[in-house]
C-alpha positions in Angstrom: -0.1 -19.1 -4.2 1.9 -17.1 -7.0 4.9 -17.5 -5.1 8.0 -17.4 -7.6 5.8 -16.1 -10.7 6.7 -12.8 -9.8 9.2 -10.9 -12.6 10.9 -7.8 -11.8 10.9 -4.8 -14.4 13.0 -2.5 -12.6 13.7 -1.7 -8.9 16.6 0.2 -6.4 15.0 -1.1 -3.1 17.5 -3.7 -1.3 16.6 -7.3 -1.5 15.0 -7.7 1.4 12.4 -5.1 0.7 12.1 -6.7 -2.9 11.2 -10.0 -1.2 8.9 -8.4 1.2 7.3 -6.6 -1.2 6.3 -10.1 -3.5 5.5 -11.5 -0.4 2.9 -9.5 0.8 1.4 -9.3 -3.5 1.3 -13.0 -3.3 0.1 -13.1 0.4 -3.0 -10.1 -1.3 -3.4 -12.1 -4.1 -3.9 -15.3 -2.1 -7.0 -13.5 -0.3 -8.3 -10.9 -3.0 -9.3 -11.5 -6.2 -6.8 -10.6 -8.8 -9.8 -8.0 -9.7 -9.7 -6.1 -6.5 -6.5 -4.1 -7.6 -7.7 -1.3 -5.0 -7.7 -3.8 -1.8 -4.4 -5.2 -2.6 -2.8 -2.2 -3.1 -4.3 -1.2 -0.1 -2.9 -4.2 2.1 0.6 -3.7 0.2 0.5 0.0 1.1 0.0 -0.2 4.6 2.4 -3.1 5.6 5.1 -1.2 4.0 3.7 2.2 5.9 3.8 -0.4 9.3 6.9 -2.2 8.3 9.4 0.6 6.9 7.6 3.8 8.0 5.1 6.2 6.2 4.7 7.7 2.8 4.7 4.4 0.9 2.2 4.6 -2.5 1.0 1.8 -4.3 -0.4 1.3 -7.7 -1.8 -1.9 -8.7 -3.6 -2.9 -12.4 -3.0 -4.2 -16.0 -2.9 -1.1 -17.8 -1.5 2.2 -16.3 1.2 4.2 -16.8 3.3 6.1 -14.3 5.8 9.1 -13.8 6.7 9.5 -10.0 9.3 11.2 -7.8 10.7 8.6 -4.9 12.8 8.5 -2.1 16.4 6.3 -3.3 16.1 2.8 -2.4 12.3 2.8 -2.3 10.7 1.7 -5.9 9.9 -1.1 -7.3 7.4 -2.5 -10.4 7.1 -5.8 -10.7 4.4 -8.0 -12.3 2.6 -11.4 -11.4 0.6 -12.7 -14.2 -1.1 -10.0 -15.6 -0.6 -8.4 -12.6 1.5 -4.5 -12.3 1.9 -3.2 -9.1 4.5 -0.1 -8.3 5.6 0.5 -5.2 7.5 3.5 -3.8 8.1 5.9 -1.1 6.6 9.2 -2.3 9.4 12.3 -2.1 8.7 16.1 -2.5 11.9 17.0 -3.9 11.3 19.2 -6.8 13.7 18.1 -9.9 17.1 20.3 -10.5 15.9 20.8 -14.5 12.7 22.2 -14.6 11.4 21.8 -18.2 9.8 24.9 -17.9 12.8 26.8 -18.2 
């Protein structure tokens, strides 16, 4: 198990989401191979859908980049090994400062 090899690059979900989140990576990691990114962002996805409600994304890999809108209180990117995986409630708000303009 990876338990407690999990490092934190930047999150505003409470603590108890935080530590549901790892669990359920390391619980993903435990049965998929660390190769199966698609699964285990799968099984993370839908436990957060079952356990917080719907809407939840998940992004899991060793090379990606990102720019997402989220809910407050519902992101989180952490890494285990070589292991990213971002995790957010999706949100339709369109930004104030369109660059557009």
């Amino acid at each position: 198990m990876l338990e407690g090899k999990a490092v934190i690059g930047e999150t505003d979900m409470l603590q108890t989401m935080q530590e549901d989140a790892l669990e359920l990576a390391a619980k993903a990691l435990d049965f998929f191979d660390v190769t199966d990114a698609t699964e285990i962002a799968r099984v993370i996805k839908q436990e957060f859908d079952r356990m917080y409600g719907g809407g939840w994304q998940c992004i899991v890999g060793t090379d990606f980049g990102s720019f997402v809108t989220h809910c407050s209180g519902s992101f989180i990117h952490f890494c285990i090994g070589s292991l990213a995986i971002l995790l957010f409630r999706g949100s339709s708000a369109v930004p104030e400062n369109n660059i557009d303009d």
